[in-house]
N, C-alpha and C positions, 0 to 999 in steps of 0.2 A: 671881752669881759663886760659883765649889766653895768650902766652906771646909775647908781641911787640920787635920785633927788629926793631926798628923805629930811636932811637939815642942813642949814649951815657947819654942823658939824664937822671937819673931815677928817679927825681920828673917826670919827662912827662911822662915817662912811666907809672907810679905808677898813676897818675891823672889820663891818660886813663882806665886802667885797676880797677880803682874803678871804672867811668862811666860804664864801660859794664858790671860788677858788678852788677849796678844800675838798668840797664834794664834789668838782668833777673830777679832780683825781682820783677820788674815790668811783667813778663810775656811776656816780647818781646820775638819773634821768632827768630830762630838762624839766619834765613837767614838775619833779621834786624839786628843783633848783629856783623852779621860778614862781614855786608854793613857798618857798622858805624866802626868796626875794618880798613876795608880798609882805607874810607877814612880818620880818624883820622890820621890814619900812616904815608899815604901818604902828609897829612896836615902837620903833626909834620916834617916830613923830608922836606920837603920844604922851608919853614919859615925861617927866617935867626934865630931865635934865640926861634925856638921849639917855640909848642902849649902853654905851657906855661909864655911866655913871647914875644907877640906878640901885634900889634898894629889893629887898626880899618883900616888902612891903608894897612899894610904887607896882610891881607885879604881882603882887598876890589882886593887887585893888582893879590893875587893868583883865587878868583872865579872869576872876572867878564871877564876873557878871554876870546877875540871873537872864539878862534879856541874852546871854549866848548859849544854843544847843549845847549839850553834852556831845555831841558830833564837833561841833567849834571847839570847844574847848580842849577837847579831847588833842585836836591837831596842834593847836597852838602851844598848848601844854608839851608836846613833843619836840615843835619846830624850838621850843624857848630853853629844853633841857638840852639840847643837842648842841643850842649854839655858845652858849654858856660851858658846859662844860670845854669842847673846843677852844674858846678864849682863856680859859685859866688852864691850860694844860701848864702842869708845873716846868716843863722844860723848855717852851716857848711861848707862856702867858700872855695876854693882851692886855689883861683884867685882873686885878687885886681880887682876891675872894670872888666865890663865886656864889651871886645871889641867887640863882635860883636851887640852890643844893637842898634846901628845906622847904621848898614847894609843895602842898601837898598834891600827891598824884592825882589825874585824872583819867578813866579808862574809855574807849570808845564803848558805846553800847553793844550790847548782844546784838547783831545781824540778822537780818528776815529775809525771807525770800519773796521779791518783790515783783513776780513773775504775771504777763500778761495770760490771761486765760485762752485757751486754746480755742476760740472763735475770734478772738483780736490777733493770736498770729496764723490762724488762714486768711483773715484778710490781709493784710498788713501782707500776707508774703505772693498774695495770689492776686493782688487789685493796685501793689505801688507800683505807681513809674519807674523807667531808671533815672538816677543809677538810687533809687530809695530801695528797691527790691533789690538790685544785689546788696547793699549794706546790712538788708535786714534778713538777708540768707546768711552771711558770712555770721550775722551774731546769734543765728537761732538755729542753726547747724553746725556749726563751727564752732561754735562759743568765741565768738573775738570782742575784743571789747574797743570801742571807739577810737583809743590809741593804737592799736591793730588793722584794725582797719586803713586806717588815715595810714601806715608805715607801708601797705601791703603794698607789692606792685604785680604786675599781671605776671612776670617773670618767677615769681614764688610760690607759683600753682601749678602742677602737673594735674593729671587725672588721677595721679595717686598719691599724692602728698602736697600738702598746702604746709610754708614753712613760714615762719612767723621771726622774723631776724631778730628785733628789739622784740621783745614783749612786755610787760608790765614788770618794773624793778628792773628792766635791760635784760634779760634774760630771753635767750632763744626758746623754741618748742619746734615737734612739728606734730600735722595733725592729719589722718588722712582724710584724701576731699572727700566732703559728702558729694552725693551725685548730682543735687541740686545743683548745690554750690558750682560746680565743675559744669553743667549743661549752662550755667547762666554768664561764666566768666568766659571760657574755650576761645569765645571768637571775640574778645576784648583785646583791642591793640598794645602793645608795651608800654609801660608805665604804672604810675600813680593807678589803683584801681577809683582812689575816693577824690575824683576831680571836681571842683566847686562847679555844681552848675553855671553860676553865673559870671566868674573870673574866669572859670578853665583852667585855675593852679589846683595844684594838690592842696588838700584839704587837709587842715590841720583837724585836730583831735577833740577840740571845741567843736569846730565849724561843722563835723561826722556828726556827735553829738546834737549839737543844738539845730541844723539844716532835716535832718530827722524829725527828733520832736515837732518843729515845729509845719512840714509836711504831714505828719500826721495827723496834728489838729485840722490844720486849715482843708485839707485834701480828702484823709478819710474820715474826718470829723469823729478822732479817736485822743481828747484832751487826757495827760494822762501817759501813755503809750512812746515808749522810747525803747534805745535800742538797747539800753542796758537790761533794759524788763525783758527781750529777746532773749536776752542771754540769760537770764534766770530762769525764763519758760525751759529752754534747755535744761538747765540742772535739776529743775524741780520734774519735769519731766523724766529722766534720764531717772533718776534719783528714785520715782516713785515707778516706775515701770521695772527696772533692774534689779533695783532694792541692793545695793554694789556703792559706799559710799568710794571705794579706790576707783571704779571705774567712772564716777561722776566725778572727780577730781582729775583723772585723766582728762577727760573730756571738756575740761573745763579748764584746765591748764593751772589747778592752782598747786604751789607749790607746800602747801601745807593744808591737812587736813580739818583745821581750824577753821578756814575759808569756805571748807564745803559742807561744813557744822550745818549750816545753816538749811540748807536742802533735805534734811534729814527731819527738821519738826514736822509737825499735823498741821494741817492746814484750817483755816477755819472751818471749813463744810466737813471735816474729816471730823473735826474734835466734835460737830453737830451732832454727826450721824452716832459718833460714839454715844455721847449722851441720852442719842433717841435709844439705845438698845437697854437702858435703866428702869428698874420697874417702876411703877408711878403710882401714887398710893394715895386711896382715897385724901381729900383739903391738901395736899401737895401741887 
């Protein structure tokens, strides 16, 4: 179990610490456990008088700051209903009244598609070193996403199916190998496919993420360019060639078609050329 140094508190302590209790029972994924460890923590240290004893007010004053994105808030606002309600469950309460029940909502923004243009993944997939070139086959063929990557091991690859054990939310898939994918892994030895270059352990979900990007600046001097945008090159790809928004969901693993909403708009050169086909009249 995490332990919180959060405050001298230790009911608060102890409250948080059964919530994330609670969601691994539930099956939540680490990386949600140790999203909601942050911000409880940082929650609880803030507050004049700890997450335990706090007002509809004391939180209205800490999330609705302009200097936080609508992406931040959006999270926090989630992580702060979740746990709240949790502590006042009327049949096992922690908490008198629950403050955040009158919270006004806040939503995550509409989604874009943030995809690398199709001369950054021929390089990126034809000029990285390993292991940056397999990682960035696995997310531009495969659609895997940084925690995929980082879980994968050589053993979960046949030449006909690539199986994805946890995947995003804990959730299995499987995907069949691209051929890429499959010429570049075959003669990789058992194990971890995402071994840190520089330790030689398996490569956490960050370390996939951030050892990427930052190869890519320094290497192919491409600032910018990560393996998530790989993975959108995929959908928007996929997306725009098929014109199949189920079959770019398949391919992409999402479990709702909400997620692949996004692949679906015009892109900006698209919305151009639209506009270039408007009649144009004379002082316009």
């Amino acid at each position: 179990m995490n332990r919180l140094h959060v405050t001298d508190d230790a009911q608060a302590m102890e409250i948080i610490e059964q919530y994330l209790e609670h969601l691994r029972r539930l099956n939540r994924s680490a990386e949600t456990i140790r999203g909601r460890t942050e911000i409880l923590g940082r929650l609880n240290r803030d507050l004049p008088h700890g997450i335990g004893r706090t007002t509809k007010e004391e939180l209205s004053d800490w999330l609705y700051r302009d200097s936080w994105s609508q992406n931040t808030k959006a999270g926090y606002y989630c992580a702060i209903k979740s746990f709240y309600l949790w502590a006042t469950d009327p049949d096992d309460p922690w908490i008198d009244g629950n403050p955040a029940a009158k919270l006004e909502p806040v939503k995550f923004p509409p989604g874009r598609s943030r995809a690398v243009t199709d001369d950054q993944a021929r390089r990126i997939l034809t000029e990285s070193a390993a292991p940056f070139r397999v990682w960035a086959l696995l997310a531009a063929y495969n659609g895997l996403r940084c925690i995929e990557i980082s879980r994968l091991d050589r053993e979960h690859i046949t030449e006909q199916q690539l199986f994805i054990v946890k995947g995003k939310g804990g959730y299995p898939r499987a995907h069949d190998t691209d051929v890429a994918v499959w010429a570049a892994v075959k003669d990789l030895p058992p194990g971890p496919i995402a071994i840190h270059p520089r330790t030689g352990e398996r490569c956490t979900p960050f370390e996939v993420s951030a050892e990427a990007a930052l190869y890519f600046r320094r290497t192919l001097k491409m600032p910018g360019a990560t393996l998530h945008r790989l993975r959108h090159w995929l959908g928007a790809t996929v997306q725009r060639e098929y014109r199949d928004i189920r079959v770019t969901q398949r391919v992409l693993g999402h479990r709702s078609l909400t997620s692949t909403q996004i692949y679906t708009d015009a892109t900006d050169e698209q919305q151009r050329a639209a506009r270039a086909t408007l009649p144009r009249f004379p002082g316009v």
